[in-house]
C-alpha positions as CSV (number, residue, x, y, z in Angstrom):
1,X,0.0,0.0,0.0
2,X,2.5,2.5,0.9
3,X,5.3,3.0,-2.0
4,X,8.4,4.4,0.7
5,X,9.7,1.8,3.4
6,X,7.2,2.5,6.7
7,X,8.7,3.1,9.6
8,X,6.1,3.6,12.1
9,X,2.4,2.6,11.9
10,X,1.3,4.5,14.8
11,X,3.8,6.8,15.7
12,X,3.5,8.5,19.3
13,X,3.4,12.4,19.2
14,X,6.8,13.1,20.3
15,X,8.5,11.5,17.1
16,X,6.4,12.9,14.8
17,X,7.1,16.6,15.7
18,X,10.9,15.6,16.1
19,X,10.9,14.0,12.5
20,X,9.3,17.8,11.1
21,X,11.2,18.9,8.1
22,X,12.2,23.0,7.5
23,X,9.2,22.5,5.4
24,X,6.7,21.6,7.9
25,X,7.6,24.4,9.9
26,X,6.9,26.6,6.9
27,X,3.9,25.4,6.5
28,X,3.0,26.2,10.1
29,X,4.2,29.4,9.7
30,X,2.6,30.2,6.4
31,X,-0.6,29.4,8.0
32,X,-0.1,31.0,11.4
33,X,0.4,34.3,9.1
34,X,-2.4,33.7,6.6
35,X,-5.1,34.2,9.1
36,X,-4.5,37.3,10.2
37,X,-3.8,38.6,6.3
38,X,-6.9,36.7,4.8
39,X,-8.8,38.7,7.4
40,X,-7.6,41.9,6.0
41,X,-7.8,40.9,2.8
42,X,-11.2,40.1,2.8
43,X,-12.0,43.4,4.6
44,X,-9.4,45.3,2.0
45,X,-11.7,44.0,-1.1
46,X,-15.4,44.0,0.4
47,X,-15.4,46.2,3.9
48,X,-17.7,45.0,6.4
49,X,-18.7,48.9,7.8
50,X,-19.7,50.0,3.7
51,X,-17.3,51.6,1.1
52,X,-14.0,52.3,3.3
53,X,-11.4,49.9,4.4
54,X,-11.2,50.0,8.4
55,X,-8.7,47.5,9.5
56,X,-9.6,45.0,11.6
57,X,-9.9,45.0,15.4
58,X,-6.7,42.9,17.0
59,X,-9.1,40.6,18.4
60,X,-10.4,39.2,15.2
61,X,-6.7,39.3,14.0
62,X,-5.5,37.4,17.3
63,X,-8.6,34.6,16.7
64,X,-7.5,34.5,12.6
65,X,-3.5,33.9,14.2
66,X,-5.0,31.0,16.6
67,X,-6.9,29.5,14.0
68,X,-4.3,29.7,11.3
69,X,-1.7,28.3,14.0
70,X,-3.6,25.5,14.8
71,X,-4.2,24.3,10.8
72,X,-0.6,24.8,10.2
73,X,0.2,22.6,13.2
74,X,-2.5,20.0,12.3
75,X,-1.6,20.0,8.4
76,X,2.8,19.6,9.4
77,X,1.4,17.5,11.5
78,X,-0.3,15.2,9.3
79,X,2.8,16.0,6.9
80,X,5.2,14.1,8.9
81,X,2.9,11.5,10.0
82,X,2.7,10.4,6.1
83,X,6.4,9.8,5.7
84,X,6.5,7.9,9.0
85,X,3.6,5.7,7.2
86,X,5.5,5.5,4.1
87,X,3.2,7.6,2.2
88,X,5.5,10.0,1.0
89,X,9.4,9.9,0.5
90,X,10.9,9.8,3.6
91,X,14.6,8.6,3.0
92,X,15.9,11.6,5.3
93,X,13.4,9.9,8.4
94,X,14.4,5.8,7.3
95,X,17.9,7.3,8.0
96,X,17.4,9.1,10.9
97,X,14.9,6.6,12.5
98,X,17.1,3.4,11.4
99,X,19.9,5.3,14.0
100,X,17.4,6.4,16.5
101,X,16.2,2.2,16.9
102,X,19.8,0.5,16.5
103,X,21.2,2.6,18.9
104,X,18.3,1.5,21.7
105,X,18.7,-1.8,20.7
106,X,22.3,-1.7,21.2
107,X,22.1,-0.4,24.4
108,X,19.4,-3.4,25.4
109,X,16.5,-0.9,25.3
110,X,13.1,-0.7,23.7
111,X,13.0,1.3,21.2
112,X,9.5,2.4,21.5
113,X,10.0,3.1,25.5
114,X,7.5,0.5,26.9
115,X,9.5,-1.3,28.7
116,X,9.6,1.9,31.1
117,X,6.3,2.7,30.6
118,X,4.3,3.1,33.4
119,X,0.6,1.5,31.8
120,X,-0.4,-1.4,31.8
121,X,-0.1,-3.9,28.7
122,X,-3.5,-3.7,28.6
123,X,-4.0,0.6,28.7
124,X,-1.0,-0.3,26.2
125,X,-2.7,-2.0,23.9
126,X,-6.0,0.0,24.3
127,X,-4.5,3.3,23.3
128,X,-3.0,1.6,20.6
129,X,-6.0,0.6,18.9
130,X,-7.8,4.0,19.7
131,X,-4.6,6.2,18.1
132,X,-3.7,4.0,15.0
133,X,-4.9,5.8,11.8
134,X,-6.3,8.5,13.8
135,X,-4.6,11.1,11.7
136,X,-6.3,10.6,9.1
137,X,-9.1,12.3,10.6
138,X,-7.1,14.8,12.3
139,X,-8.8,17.9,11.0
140,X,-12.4,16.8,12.5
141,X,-11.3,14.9,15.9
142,X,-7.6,15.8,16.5
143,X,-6.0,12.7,18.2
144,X,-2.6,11.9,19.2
145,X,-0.6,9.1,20.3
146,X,1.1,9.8,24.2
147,X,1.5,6.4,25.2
148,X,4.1,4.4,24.4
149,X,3.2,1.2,23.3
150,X,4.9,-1.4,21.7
151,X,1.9,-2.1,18.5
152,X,3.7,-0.2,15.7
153,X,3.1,-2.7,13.1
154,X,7.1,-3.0,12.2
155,X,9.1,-5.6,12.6
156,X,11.8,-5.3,14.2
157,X,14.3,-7.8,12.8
158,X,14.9,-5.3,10.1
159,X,17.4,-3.2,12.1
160,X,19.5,-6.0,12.2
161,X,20.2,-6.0,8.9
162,X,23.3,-3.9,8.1
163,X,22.8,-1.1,5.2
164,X,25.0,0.7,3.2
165,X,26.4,3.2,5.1
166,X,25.8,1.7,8.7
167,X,28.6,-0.1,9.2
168,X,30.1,2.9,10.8
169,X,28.3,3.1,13.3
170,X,29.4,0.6,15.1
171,X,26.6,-0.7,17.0
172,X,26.4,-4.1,18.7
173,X,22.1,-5.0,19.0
174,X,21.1,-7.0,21.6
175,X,19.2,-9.8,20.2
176,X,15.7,-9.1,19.9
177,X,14.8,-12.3,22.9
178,X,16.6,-10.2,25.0
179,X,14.8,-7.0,25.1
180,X,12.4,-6.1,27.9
181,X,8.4,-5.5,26.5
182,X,8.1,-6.5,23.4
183,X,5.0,-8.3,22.4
């Protein structure tokens, strides 16, 4: 389904915004300005009070910035979450993410942190199922992933393949037996 390698099917909130690109943050950005200015503009073109352009009051002009920020958050948002699907390219995140895991595992860790979680298996697996694919309603219910779980449909064993390039790193993985919370 996806055409780019997936690296996380239900990626918790934290790693999404950490995996934004310059362009995500543009986007926010361009949004977070284009409320205020489509405000104006609209009152520039067809003036609310008749025939003269009155600009308008800072309060409509803060609402238009919160609305535009929160879109532009929501739509990077949903940006970043597609290349963690596989959705879109993503070679910059298979890179970075590839590190991120390899050096967890080397260190005997979990790479999605549930080993030191402090919920349940079963709150575990619950938030799992409410959070995966929720993004892509994320403009009509906005729902994130807090809880770190390990249900990210990915299996592991691929991190202990070596790629070009990795051998530099150096890391020794602990074998996948050995690693605390795993399903």
């Amino acid at each position: 389904m996806s055409k780019y390698e997936v690296i996380d099917q239900d990626p918790i909130f934290s790693k999404v915004v950490g995996y934004f690109r310059a362009s995500d943050y543009l986007t926010w950005a361009g949004f977070t300005v284009a409320g205020p200015l489509s405000l104006i503009a609209l009152e520039k073109f067809e003036p609310a009070s008749g025939r003269q352009f009155k600009m308008p009051k800072p309060m409509f002009l803060r609402a238009g910035g919160l609305i535009g920020f929160t879109a532009g958050f929501l739509i990077a948002y949903n940006q970043s979450t597609k290349r963690l699907w596989g959705f879109s390219e993503n070679a910059r995140e298979v890179q970075k993410d590839r590190y991120e895991v390899k050096s967890l595992l080397a260190q005997g860790k979990n790479p999605y942190g549930c080993d030191e979680s402090t919920v349940t298996p079963y709150i575990q697996d619950l938030s799992a199922r409410y959070s995966k694919n929720s993004q892509l309603l994320l403009g009509v219910l906005p729902w994130f992933n807090f809880v770190a779980h390990p249900y990210h449909g990915v299996d592991l064993k691929k991190y202990y393949e070596v790629r070009e390039g990795e051998e530099k790193w150096g890391f020794e993985l602990t074998p996948l037996d050995q690693i605390k919370g795993l399903p």
